[in-house]
PyMOL CGO cylinders between C-alpha atoms (Angstrom):
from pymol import cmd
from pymol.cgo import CYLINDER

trace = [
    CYLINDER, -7.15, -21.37, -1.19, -7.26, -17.68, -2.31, 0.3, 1, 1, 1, 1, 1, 1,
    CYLINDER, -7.26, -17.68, -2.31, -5.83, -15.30, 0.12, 0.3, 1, 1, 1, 1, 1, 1,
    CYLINDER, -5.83, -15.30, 0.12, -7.79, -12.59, 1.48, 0.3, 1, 1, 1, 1, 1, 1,
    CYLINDER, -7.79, -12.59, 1.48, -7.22, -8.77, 1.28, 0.3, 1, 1, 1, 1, 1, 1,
    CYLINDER, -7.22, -8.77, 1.28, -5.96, -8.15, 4.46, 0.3, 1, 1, 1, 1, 1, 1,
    CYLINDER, -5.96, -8.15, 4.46, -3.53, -10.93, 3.97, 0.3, 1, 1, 1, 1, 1, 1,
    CYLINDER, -3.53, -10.93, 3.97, -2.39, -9.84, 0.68, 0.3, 1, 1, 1, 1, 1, 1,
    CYLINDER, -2.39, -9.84, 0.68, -1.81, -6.33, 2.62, 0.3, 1, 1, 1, 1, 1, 1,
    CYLINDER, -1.81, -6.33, 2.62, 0.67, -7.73, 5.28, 0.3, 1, 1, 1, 1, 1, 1,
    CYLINDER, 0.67, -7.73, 5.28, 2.56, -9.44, 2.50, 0.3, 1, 1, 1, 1, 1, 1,
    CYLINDER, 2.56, -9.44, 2.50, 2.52, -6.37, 0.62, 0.3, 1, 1, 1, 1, 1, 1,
    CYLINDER, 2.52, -6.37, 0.62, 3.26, -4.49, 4.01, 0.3, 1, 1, 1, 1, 1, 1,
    CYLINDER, 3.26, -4.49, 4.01, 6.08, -7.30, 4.60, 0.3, 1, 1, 1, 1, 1, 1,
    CYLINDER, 6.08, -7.30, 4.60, 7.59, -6.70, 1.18, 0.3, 1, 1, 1, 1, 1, 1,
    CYLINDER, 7.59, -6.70, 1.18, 7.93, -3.23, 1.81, 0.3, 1, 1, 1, 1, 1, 1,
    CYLINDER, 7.93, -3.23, 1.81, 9.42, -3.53, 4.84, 0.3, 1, 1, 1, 1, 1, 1,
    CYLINDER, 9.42, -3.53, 4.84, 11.97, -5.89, 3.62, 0.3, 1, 1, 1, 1, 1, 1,
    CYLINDER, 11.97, -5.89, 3.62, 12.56, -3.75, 0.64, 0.3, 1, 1, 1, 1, 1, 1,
    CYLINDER, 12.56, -3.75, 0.64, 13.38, -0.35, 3.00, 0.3, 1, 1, 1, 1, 1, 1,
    CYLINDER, 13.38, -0.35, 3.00, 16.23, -2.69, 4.28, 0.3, 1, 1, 1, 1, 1, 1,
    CYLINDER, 16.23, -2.69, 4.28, 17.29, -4.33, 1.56, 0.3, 1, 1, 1, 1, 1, 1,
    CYLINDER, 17.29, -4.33, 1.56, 17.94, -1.27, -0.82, 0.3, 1, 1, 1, 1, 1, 1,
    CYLINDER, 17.94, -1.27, -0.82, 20.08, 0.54, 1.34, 0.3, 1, 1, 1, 1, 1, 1,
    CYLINDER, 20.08, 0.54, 1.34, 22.02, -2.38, 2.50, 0.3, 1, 1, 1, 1, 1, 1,
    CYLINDER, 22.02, -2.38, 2.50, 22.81, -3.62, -1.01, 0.3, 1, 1, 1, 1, 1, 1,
    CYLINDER, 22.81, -3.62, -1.01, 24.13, 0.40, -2.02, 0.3, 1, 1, 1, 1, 1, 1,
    CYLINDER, 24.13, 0.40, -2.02, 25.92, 0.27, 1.27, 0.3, 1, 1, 1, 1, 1, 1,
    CYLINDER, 25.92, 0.27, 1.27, 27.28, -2.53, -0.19, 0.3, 1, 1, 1, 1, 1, 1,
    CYLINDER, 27.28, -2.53, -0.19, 28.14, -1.27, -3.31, 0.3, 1, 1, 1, 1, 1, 1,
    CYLINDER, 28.14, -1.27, -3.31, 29.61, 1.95, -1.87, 0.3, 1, 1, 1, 1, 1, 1,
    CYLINDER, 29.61, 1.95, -1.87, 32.16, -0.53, -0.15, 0.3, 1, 1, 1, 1, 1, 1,
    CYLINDER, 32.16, -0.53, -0.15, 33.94, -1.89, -3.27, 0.3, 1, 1, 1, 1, 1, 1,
    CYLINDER, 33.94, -1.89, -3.27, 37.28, -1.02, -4.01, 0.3, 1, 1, 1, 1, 1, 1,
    CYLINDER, 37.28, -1.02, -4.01, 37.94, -2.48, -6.68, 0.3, 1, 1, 1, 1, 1, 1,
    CYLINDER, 37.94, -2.48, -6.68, 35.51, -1.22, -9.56, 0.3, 1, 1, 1, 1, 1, 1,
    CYLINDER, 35.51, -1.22, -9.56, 34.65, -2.61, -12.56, 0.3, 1, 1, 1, 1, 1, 1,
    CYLINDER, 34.65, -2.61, -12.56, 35.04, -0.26, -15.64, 0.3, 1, 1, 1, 1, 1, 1,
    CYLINDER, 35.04, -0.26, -15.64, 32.12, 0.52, -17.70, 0.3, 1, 1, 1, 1, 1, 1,
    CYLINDER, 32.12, 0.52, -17.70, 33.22, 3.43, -19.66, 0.3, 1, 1, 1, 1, 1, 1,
    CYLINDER, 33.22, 3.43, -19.66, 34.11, 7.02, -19.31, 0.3, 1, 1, 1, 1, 1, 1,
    CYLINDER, 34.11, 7.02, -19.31, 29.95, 7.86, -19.50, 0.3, 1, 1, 1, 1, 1, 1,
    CYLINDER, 29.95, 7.86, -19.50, 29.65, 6.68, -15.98, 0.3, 1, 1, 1, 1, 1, 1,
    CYLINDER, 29.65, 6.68, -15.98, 31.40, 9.98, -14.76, 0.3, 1, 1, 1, 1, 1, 1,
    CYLINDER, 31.40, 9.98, -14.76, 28.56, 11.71, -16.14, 0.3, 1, 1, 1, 1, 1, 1,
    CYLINDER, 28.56, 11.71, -16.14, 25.80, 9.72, -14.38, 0.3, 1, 1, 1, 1, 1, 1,
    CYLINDER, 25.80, 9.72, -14.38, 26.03, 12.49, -10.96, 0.3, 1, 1, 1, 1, 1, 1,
    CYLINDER, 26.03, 12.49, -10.96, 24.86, 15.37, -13.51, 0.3, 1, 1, 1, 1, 1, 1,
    CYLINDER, 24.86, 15.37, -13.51, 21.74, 12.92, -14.77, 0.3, 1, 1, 1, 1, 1, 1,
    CYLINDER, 21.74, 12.92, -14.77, 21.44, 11.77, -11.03, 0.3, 1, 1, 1, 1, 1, 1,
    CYLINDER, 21.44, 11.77, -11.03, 21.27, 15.98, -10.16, 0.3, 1, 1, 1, 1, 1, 1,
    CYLINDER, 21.27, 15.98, -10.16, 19.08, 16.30, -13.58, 0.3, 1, 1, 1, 1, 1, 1,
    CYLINDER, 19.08, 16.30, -13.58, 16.77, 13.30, -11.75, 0.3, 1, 1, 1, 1, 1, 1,
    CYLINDER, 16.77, 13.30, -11.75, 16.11, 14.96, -8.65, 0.3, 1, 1, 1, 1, 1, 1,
    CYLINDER, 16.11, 14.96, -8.65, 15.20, 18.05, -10.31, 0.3, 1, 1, 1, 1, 1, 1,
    CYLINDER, 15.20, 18.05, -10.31, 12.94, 17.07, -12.45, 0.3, 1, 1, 1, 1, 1, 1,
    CYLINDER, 12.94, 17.07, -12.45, 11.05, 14.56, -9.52, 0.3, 1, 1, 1, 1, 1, 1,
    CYLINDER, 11.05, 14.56, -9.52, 11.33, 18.44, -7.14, 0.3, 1, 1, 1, 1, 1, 1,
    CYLINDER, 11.33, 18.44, -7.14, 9.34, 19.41, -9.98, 0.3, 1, 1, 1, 1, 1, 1,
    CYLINDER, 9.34, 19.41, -9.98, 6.75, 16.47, -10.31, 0.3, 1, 1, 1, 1, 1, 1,
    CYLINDER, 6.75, 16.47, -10.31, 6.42, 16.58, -6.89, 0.3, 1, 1, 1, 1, 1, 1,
    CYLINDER, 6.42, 16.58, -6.89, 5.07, 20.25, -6.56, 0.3, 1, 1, 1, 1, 1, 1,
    CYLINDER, 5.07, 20.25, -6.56, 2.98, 19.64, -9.74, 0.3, 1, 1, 1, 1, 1, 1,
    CYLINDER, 2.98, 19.64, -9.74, 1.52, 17.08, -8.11, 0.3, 1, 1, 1, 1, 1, 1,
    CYLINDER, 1.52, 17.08, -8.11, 0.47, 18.92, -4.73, 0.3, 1, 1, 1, 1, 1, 1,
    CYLINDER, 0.47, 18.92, -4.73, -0.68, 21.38, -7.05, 0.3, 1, 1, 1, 1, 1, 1,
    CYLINDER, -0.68, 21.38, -7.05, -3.07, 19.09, -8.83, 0.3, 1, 1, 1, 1, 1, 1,
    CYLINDER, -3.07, 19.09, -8.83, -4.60, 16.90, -6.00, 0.3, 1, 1, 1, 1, 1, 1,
    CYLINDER, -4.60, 16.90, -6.00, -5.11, 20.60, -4.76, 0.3, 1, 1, 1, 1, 1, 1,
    CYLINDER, -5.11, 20.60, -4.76, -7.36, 21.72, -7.32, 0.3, 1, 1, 1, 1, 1, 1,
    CYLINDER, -7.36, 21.72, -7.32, -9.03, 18.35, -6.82, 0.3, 1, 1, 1, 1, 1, 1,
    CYLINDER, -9.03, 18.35, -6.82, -7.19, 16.31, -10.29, 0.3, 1, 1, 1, 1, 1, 1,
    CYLINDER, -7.19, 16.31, -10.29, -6.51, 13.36, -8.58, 0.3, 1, 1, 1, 1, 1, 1,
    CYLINDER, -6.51, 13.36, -8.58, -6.31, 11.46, -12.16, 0.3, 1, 1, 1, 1, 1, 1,
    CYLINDER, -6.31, 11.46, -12.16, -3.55, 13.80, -13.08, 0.3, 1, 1, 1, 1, 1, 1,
    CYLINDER, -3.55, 13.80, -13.08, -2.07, 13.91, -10.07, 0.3, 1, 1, 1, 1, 1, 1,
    CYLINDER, -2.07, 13.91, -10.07, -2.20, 10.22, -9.87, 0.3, 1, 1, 1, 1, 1, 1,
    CYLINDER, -2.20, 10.22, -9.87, -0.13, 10.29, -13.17, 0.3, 1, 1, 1, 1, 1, 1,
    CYLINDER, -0.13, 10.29, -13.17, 2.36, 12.79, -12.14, 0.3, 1, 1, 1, 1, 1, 1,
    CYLINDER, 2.36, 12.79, -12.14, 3.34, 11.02, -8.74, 0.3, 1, 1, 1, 1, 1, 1,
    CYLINDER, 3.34, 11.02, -8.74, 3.94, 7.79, -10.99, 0.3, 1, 1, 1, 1, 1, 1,
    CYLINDER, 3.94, 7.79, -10.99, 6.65, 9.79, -13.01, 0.3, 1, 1, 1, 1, 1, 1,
    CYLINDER, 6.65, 9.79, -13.01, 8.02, 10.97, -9.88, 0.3, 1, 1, 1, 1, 1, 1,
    CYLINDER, 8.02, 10.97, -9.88, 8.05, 7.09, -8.51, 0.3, 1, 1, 1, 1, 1, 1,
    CYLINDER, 8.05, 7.09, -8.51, 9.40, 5.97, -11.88, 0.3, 1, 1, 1, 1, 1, 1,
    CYLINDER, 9.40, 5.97, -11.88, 12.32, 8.49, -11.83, 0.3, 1, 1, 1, 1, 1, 1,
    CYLINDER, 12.32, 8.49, -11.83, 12.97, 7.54, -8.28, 0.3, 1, 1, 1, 1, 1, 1,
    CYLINDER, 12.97, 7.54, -8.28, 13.87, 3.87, -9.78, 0.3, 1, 1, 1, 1, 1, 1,
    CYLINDER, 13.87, 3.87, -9.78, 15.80, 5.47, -12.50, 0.3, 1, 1, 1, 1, 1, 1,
    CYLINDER, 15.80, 5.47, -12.50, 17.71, 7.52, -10.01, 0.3, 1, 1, 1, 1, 1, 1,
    CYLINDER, 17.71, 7.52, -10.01, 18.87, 4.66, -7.84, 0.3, 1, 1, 1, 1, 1, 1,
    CYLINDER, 18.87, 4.66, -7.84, 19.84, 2.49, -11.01, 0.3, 1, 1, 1, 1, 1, 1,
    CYLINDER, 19.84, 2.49, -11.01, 21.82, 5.31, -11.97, 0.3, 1, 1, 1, 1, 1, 1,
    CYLINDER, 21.82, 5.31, -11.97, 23.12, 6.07, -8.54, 0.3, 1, 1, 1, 1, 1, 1,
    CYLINDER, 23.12, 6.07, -8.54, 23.88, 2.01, -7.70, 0.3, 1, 1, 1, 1, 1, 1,
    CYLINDER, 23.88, 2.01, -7.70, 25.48, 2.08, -11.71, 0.3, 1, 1, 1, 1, 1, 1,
    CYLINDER, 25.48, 2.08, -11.71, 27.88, 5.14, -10.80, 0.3, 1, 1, 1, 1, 1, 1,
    CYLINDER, 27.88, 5.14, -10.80, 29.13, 3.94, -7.29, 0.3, 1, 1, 1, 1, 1, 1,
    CYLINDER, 29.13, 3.94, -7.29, 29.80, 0.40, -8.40, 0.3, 1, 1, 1, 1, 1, 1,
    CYLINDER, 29.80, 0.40, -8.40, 32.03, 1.87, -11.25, 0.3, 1, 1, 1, 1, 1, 1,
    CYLINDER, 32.03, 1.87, -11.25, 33.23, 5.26, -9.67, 0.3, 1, 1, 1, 1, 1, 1,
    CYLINDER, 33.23, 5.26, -9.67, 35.17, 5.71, -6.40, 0.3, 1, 1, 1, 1, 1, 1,
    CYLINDER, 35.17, 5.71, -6.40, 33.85, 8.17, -4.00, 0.3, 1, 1, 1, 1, 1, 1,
    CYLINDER, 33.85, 8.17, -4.00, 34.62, 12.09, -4.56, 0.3, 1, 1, 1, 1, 1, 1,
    CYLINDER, 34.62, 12.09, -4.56, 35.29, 13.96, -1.48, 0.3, 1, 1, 1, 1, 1, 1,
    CYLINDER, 35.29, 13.96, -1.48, 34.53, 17.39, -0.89, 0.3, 1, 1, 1, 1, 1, 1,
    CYLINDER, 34.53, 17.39, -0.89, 37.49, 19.96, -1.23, 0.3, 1, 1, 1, 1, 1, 1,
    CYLINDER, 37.49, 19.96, -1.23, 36.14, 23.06, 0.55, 0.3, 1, 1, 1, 1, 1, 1,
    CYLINDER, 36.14, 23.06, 0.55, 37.14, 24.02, 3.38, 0.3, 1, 1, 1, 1, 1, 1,
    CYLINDER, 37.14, 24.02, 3.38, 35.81, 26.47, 5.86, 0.3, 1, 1, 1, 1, 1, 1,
    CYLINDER, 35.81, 26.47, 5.86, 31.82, 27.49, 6.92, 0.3, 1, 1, 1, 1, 1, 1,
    CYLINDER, 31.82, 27.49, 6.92, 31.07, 25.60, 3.59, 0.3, 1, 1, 1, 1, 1, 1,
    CYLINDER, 31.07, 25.60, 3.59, 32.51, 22.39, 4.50, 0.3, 1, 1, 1, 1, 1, 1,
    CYLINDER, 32.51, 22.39, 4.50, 30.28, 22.28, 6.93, 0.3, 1, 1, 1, 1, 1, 1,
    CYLINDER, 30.28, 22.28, 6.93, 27.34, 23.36, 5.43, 0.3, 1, 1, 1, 1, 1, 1,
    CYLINDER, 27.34, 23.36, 5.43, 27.85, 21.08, 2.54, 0.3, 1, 1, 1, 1, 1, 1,
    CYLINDER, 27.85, 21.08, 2.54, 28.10, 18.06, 5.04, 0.3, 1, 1, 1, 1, 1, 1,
    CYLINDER, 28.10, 18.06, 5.04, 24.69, 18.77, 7.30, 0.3, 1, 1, 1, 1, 1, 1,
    CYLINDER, 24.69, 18.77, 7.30, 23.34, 18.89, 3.31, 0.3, 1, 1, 1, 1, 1, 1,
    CYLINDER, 23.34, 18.89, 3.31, 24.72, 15.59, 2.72, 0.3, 1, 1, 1, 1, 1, 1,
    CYLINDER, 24.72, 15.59, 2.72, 24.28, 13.95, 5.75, 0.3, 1, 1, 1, 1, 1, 1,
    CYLINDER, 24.28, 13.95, 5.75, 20.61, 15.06, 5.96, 0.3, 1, 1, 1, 1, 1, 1,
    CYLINDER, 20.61, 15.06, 5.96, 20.09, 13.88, 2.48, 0.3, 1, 1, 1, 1, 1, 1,
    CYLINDER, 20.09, 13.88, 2.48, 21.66, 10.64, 2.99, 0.3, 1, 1, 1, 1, 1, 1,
    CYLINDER, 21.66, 10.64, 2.99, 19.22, 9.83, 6.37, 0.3, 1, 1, 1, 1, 1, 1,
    CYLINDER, 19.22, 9.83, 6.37, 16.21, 11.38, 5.17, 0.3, 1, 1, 1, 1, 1, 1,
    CYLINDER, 16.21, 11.38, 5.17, 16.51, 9.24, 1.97, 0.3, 1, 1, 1, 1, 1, 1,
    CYLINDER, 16.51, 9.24, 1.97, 16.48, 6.01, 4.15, 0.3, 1, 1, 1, 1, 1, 1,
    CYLINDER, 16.48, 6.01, 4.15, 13.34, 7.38, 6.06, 0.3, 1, 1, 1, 1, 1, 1,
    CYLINDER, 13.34, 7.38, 6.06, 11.70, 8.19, 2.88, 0.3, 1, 1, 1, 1, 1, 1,
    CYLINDER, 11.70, 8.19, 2.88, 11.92, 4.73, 1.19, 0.3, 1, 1, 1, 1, 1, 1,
    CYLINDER, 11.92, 4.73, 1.19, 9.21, 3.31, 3.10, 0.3, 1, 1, 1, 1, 1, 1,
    CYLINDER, 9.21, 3.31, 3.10, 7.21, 5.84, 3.51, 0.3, 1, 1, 1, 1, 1, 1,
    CYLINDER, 7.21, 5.84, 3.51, 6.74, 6.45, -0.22, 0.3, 1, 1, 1, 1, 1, 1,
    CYLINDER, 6.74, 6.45, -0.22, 6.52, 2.83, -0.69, 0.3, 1, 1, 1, 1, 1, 1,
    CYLINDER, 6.52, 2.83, -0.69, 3.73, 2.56, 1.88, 0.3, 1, 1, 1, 1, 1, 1,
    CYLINDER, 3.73, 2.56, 1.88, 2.23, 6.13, 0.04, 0.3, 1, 1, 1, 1, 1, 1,
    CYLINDER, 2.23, 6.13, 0.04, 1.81, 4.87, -3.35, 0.3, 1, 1, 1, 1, 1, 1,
    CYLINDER, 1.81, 4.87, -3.35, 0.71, 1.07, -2.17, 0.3, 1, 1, 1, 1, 1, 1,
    CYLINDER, 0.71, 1.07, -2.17, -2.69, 2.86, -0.39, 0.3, 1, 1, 1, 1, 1, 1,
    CYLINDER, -2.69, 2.86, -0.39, -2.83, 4.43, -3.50, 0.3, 1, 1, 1, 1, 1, 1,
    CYLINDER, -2.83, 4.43, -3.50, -3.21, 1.96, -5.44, 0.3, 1, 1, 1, 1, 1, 1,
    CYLINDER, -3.21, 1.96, -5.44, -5.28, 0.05, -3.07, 0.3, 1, 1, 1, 1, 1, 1,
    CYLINDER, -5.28, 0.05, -3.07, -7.80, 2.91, -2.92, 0.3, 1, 1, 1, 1, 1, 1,
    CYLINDER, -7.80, 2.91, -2.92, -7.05, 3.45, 0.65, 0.3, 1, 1, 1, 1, 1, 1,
    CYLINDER, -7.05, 3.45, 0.65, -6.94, 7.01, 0.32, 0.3, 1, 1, 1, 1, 1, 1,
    CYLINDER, -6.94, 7.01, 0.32, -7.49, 7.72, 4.23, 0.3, 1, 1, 1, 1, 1, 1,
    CYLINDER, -7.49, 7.72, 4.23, -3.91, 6.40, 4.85, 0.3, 1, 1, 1, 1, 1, 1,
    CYLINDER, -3.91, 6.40, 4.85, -2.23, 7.47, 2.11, 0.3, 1, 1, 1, 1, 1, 1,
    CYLINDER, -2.23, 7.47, 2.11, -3.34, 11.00, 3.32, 0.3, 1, 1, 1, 1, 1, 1,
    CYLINDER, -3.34, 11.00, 3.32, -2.05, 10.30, 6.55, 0.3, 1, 1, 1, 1, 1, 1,
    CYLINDER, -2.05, 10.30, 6.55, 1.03, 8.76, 5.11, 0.3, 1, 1, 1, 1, 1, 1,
    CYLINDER, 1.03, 8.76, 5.11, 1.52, 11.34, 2.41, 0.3, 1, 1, 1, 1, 1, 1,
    CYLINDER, 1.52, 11.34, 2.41, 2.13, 14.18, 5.05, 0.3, 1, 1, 1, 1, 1, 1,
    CYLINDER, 2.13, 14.18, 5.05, 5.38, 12.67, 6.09, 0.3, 1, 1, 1, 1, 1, 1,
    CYLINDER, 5.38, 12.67, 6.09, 6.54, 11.48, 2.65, 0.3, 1, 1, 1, 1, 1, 1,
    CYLINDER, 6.54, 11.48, 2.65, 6.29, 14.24, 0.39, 0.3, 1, 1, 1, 1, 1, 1,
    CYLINDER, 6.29, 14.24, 0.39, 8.19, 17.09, 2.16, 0.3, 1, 1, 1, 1, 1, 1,
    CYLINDER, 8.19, 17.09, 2.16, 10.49, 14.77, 3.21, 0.3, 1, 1, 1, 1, 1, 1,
    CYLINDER, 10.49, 14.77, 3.21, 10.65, 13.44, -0.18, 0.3, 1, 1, 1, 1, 1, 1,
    CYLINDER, 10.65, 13.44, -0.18, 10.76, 16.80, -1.64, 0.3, 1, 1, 1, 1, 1, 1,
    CYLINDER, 10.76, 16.80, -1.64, 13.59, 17.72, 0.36, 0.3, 1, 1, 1, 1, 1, 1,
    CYLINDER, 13.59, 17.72, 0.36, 15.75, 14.72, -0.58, 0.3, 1, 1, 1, 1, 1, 1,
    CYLINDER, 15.75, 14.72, -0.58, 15.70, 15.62, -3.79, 0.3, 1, 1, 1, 1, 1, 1,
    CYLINDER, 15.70, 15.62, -3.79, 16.08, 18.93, -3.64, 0.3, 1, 1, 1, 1, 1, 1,
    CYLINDER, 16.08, 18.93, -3.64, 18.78, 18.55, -1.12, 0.3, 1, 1, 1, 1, 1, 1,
    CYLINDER, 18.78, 18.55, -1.12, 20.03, 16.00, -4.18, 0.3, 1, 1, 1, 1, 1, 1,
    CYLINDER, 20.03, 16.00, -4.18, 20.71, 18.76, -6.48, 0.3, 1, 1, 1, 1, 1, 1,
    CYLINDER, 20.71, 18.76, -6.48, 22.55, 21.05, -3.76, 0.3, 1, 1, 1, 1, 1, 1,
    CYLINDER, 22.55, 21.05, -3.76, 24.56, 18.48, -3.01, 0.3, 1, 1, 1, 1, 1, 1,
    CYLINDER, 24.56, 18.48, -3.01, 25.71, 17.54, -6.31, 0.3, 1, 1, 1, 1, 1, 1,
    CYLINDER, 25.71, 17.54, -6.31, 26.10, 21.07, -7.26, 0.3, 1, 1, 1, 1, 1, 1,
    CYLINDER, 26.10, 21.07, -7.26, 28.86, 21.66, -4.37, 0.3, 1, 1, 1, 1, 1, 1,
    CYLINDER, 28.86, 21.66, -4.37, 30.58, 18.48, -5.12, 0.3, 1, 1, 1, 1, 1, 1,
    CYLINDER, 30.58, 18.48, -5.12, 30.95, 18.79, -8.29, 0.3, 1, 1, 1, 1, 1, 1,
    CYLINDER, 30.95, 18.79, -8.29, 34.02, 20.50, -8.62, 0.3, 1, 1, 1, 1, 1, 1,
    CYLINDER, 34.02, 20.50, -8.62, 35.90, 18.14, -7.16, 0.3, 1, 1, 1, 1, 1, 1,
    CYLINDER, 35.90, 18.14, -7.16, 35.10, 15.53, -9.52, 0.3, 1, 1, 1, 1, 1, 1,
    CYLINDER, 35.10, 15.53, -9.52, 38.07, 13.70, -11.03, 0.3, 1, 1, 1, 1, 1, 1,
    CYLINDER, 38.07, 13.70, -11.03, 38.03, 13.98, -14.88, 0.3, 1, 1, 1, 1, 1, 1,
]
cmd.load_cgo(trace, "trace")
C-alpha cells in the first residue's frame, strides 16, 4: 500500500518535530558531562571554526535574499543548501567541542558582562526556535510548496541570520577567556 502525499507530509512534519526536540536535548546532554573524553589538543580550536561557520552561513544567508530577490531561485536554491549544510557542520563541531571541552565562562565584568550574556542567552533560545523553522523552510522547498515556505521563510531567516551572527559576537567576547 503506497502512502499518499499528505501522509508522507505528516511523517515528514512528525520527523521534524521530533528532531527540534531531540537535537537540543541530546547537546543538553552533552553539555552535562563532566568527565570528557580527550580527543586532542585540536578540539580547543573547534570555537574559532564554529565562529568561522557562522560567518560564512551570515554570509550565505544574505547572498541568498539577494538572489531570490533578483528572481535566481536556482542559485538561491543552491546557496541556502550551503548554508543548511554548514548548519550540520556547525553542530557536529559544536556537539564534538562540548563533549571534549569543559565550559569557558566569561571573565568580564561590568556593562559588558551583561551585554555579553543577553548576546548569549538570545543566541542560545533563538537557536532552539530556529531549528524547526528552518527544517520546516527547506522541507516546502523541496516539496515545491513555495506558498509556505514564503510564509515560513519570514520567521526563519532573520531569526536565523541573527543566530549566527549573534554566533560570531559571542565567540569573539569569550574568547579570551579560553583556557590554553
Amino acid at each position: 500500500m503506497a502512502l499518499t502525499n499528505e501522509k508522507k507530509d505528516k511523517i515528514s512534519l512528525r520527523t521534524i518535530n521530533l528532531l527540534s526536540v531531540i537535537i537540543p536535548l541530546a547537546v543538553a546532554v552533552l553539555l552535562g558531562i563532566r568527565s570528557k573524553p580527550y580527543f586532542g589538543e585540536w578540539t580547543q580550536n573547534l570555537p574559532a571554526l564554529n565562529a568561522i561557520i557562522n560567518s560564512l552561513t551570515s554570509i550565505l544567508l544574505l547572498l541568498g535574499l539577494y538572489q531570490i530577490k533578483k528572481g535566481n531561485r536556482e542559485t538561491h536554491r543552491k546557496i541556502m543548501t550551503m548554508a543548511f549544510g554548514l548548519g550540520g557542520i556547525f553542530l557536529v563541531s559544536y556537539v564534538l567541542y562540548h563533549l571534549t571541552n569543559q565550559s569557558t565562562s566569561f571573565g568580564g565584568d561590568g556593562p559588558v558582562k551583561y551585554v555579553y550574556y543577553f548576546i548569549l542567552i538570545s543566541h542560545i533560545l533563538l537557536s532552539l526556535v530556529v531549528l524547526p523553522l528552518v527544517l520546516r523552510a527547506i522541507f516546502y522547498a523541496w516539496n515545491q510548496d513555495f506558498k509556505r515556505h514564503v510564509k515560513m521563510v519570514k520567521y526563519a531567516w532573520p531569526i536565523w541570520l541573527y543566530v549566527s551572527i549573534t554566533g560570531v559576537i559571542a565567540f569573539l567576547m569569550i574568547s579570551p577567556y579560553y583556557q590554553r
